[in-house]
C-alpha positions as CSV (number, residue, x, y, z in Angstrom):
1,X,-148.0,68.6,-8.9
2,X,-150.0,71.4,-10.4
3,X,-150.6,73.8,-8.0
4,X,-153.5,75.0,-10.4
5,X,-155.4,71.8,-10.1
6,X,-154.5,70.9,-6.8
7,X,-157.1,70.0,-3.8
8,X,-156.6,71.2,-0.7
9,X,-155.2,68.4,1.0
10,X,-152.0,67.9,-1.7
11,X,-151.2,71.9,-1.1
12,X,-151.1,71.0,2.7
13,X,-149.3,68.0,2.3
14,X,-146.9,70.0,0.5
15,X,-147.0,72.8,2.1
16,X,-145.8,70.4,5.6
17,X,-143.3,68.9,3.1
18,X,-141.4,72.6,2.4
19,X,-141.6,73.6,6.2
20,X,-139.8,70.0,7.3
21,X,-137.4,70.8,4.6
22,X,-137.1,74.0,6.3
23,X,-138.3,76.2,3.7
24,X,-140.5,78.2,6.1
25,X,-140.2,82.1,4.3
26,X,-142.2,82.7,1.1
27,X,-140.8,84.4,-1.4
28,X,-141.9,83.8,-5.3
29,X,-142.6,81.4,-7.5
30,X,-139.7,82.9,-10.1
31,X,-136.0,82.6,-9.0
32,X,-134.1,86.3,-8.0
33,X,-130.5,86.4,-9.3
34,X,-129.6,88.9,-6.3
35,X,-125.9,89.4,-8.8
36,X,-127.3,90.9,-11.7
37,X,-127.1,94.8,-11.4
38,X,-130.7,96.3,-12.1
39,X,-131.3,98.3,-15.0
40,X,-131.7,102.6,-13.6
41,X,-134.3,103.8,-13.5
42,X,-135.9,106.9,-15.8
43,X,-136.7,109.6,-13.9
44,X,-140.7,110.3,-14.8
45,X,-141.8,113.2,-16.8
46,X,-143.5,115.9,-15.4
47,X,-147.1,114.6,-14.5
48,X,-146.0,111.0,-14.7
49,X,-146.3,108.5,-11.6
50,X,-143.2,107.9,-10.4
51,X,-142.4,104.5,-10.6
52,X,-141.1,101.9,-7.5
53,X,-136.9,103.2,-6.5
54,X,-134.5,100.3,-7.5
55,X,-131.6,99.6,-5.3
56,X,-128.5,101.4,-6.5
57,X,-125.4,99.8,-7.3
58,X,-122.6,101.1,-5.1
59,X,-118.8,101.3,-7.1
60,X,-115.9,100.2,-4.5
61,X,-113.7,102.6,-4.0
62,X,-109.7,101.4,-4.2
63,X,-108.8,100.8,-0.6
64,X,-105.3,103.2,0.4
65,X,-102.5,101.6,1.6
66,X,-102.5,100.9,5.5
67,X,-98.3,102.2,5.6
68,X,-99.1,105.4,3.5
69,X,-98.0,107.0,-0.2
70,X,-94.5,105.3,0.3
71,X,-90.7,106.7,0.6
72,X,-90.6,107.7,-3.4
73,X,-93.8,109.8,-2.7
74,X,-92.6,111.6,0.4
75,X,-89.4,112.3,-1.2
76,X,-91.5,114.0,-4.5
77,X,-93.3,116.3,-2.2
78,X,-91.0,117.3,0.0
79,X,-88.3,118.3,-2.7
80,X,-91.0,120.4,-4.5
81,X,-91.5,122.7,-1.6
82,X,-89.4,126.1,-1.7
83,X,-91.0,127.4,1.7
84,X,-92.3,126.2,5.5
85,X,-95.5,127.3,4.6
86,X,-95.6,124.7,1.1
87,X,-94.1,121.8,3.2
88,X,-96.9,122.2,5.9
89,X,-99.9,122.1,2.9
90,X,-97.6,119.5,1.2
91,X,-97.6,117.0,4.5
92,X,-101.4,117.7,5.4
93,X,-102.5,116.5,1.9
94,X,-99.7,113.8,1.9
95,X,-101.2,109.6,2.3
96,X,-100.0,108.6,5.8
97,X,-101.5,105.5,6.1
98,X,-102.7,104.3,8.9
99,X,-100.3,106.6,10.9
100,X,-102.3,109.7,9.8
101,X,-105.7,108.1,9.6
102,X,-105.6,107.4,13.6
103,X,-104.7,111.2,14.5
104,X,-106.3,113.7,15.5
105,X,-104.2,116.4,13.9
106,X,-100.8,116.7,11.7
107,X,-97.9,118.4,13.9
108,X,-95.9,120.5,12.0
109,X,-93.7,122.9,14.1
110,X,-93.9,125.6,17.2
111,X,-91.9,128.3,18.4
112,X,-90.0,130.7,16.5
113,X,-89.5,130.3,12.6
114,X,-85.3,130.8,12.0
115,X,-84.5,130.6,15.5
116,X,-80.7,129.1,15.5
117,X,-81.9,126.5,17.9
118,X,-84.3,123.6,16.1
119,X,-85.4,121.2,18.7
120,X,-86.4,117.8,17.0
121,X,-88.6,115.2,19.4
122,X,-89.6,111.4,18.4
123,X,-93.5,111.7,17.3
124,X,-96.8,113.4,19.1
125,X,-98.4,112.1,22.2
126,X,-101.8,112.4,23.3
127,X,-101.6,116.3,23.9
128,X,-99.1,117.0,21.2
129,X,-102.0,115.2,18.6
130,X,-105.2,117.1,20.1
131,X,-104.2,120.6,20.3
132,X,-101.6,119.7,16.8
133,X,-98.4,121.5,18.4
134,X,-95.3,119.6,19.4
135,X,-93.8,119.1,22.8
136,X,-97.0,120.4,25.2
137,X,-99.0,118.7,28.3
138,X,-96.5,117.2,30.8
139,X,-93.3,116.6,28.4
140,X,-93.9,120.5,27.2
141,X,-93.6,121.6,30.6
142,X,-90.3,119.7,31.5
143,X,-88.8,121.2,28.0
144,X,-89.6,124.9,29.1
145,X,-88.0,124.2,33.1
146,X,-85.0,123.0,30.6
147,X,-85.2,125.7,28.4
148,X,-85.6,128.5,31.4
149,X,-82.3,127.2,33.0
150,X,-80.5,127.9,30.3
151,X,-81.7,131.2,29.7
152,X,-83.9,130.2,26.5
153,X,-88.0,131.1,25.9
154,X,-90.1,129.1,24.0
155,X,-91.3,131.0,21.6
156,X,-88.2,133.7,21.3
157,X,-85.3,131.3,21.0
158,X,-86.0,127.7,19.6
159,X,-88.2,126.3,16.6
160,X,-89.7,122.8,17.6
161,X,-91.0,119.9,15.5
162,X,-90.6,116.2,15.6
163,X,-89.6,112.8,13.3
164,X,-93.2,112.0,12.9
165,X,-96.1,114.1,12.1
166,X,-98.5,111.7,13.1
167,X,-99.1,110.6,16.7
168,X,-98.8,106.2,16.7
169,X,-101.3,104.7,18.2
170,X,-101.0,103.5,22.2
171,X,-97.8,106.1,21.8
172,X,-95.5,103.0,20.1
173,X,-92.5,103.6,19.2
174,X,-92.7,103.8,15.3
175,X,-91.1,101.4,13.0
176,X,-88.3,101.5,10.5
177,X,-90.6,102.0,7.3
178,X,-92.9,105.0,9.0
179,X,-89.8,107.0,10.5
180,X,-88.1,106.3,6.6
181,X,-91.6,108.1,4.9
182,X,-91.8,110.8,7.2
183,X,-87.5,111.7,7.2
184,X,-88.0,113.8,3.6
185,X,-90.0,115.8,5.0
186,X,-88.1,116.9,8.0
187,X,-84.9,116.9,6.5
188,X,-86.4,119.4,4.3
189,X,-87.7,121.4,7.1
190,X,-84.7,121.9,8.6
191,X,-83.2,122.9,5.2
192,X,-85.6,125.3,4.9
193,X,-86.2,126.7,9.0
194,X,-82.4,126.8,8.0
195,X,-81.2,126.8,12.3
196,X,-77.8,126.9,13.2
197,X,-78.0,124.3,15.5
198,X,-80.0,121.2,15.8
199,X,-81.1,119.7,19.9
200,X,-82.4,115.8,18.9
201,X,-84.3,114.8,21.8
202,X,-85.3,111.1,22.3
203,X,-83.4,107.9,20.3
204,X,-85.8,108.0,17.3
205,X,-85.0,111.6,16.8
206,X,-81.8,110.9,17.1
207,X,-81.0,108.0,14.9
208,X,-83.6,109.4,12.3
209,X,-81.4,112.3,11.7
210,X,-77.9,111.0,12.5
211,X,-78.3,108.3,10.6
212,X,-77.3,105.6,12.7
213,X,-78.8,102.5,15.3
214,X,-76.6,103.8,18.4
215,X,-78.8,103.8,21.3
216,X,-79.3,107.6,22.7
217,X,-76.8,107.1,25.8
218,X,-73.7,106.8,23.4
219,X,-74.7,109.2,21.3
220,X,-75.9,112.1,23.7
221,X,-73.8,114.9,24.4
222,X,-71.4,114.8,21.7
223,X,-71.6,117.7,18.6
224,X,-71.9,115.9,14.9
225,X,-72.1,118.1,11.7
226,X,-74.4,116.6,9.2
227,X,-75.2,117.9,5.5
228,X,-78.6,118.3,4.7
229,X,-79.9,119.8,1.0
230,X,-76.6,121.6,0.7
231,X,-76.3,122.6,4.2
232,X,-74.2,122.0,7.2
233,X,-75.9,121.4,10.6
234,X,-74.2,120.9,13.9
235,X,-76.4,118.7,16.1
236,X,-75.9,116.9,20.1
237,X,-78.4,114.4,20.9
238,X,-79.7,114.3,24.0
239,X,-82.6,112.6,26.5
240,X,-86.3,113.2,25.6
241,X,-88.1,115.0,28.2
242,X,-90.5,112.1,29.1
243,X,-87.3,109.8,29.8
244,X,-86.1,112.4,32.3
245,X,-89.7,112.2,33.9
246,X,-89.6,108.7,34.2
247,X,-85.4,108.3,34.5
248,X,-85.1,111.5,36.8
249,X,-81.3,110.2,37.6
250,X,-80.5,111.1,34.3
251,X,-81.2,114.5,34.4
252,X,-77.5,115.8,35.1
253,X,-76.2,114.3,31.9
254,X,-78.9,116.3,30.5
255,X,-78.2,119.5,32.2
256,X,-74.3,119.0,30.7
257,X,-75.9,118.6,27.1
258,X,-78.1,121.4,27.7
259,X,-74.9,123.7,29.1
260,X,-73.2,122.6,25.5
261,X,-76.1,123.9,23.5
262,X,-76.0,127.2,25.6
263,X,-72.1,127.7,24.7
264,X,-72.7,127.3,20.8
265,X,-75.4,129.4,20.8
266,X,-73.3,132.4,23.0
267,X,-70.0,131.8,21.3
């Protein structure tokens, strides 16, 4: 049909024909390719009209890695550092993943830099990630009653930081390949906070650093030197603070552990 020559009644009949076909939307009598990406558009000289804006094509970006920069990576920027201060710009700009992307805040350490006591928790909660310091809110508290009974302050005595900068989310327990990117980096912390002793708090902290899949009740309370860049370390495992809350029972193995740490760090 020519829609030129066409009466009135053809253009209705058609027009009946497109809507039962359920072409109900004008739109032009030349085909869009929607794909093709429009030529830009010239900016107009001055006291030139400017001309209709054209949509502009948008570049995807590469999408990073839901488990982070990776093992090799972690282990590259952690051995470059030669200070705390470099390895705490070194983990902030380090990929994550997911881990990261889900915090609030990266926590790095607390308490006293070259204190001969490093305490080393599991990973950040909800307090630990919103105010970016390790072991505060209810599981901070517990640590400083411990702490106080054996004579020890906070911020005079012990250094604090944890396997994991990053806090997981619903406060899982982390898996093998997250705690496996983040252990460069504290392993070269402790080479360079340099402590005396080590106090790992909590199974993950535990295995993390002793190397081993022993659950925390057969490895607590017993002293085991480890070599870390060069150094020796002795370090007792012990029970995280929020186990005691929830396990109170198991407080006087605790208080045994904690009575250990006081005689190294006297003798």
């Amino acid at each position: 049909m020519n829609i030129e020559t066409a009466d009135t009644r053809e253009l209705s009949a058609l027009l009946a024909w497109y809507v039962a076909m359920g072409a109900d939307e004008a739109a032009d009598l030349e085909p869009v390719d929607r794909f093709v990406i429009p030529e830009p558009v010239a900016k107009p000289q001055k006291g030139q009209q400017q001309e209709r804006s054209r949509p502009t094509p948008i570049q995807a970006r590469p999408a990073k890695p839901a488990i982070g920069a990776g093992i090799e990576a972690a282990e590259k920027a952690a051995a470059a550092c030669t200070n705390v201060e470099e390895l705490e710009a070194a983990l902030k700009a380090f990929d994550g993943g997911m881990l990261k992307r889900s915090s609030k805040n990266t926590v790095f350490a607390d308490g006293k830099l070259g204190a001969d006591l490093m305490i080393i928790g599991e990973a950040p909660g909800t307090y630990e990630d919103r105010d970016g310091k390790p072991f505060i809110g209810p599981n901070g508290d517990m640590l400083e009653k411990m702490l106080t009974a054996i004579g020890l302050k906070r911020d005079e005595h012990v250094y604090l930081s944890d396997v994991l900068p990053w806090r997981p989310l619903g406060n899982a327990k982390p898996d093998d390949a997250t705690i496996a990117m983040c252990l460069p980096f504290l392993k070269k912390h402790i080479e360079l906070a340099k402590p005396k002793y080590l106090l790992l708090m909590g199974v993950v902290s535990a295995q993390a650093v002793l190397g081993t899949k022993d659950g925390i009740s057969r490895l607590r309370g017993k002293w085991k030197d480890i070599e870390i860049g060069g150094q020796t370390f002795a370090a007792m495992a012990t029970y995280h603070p929020s186990y005691l809350m929830a396990q109170p029972q198991m407080k006087g193995a605790t208080w045994r552990d904690l009575l250990a740490v006081k005689e190294r760090l006297e003798s």
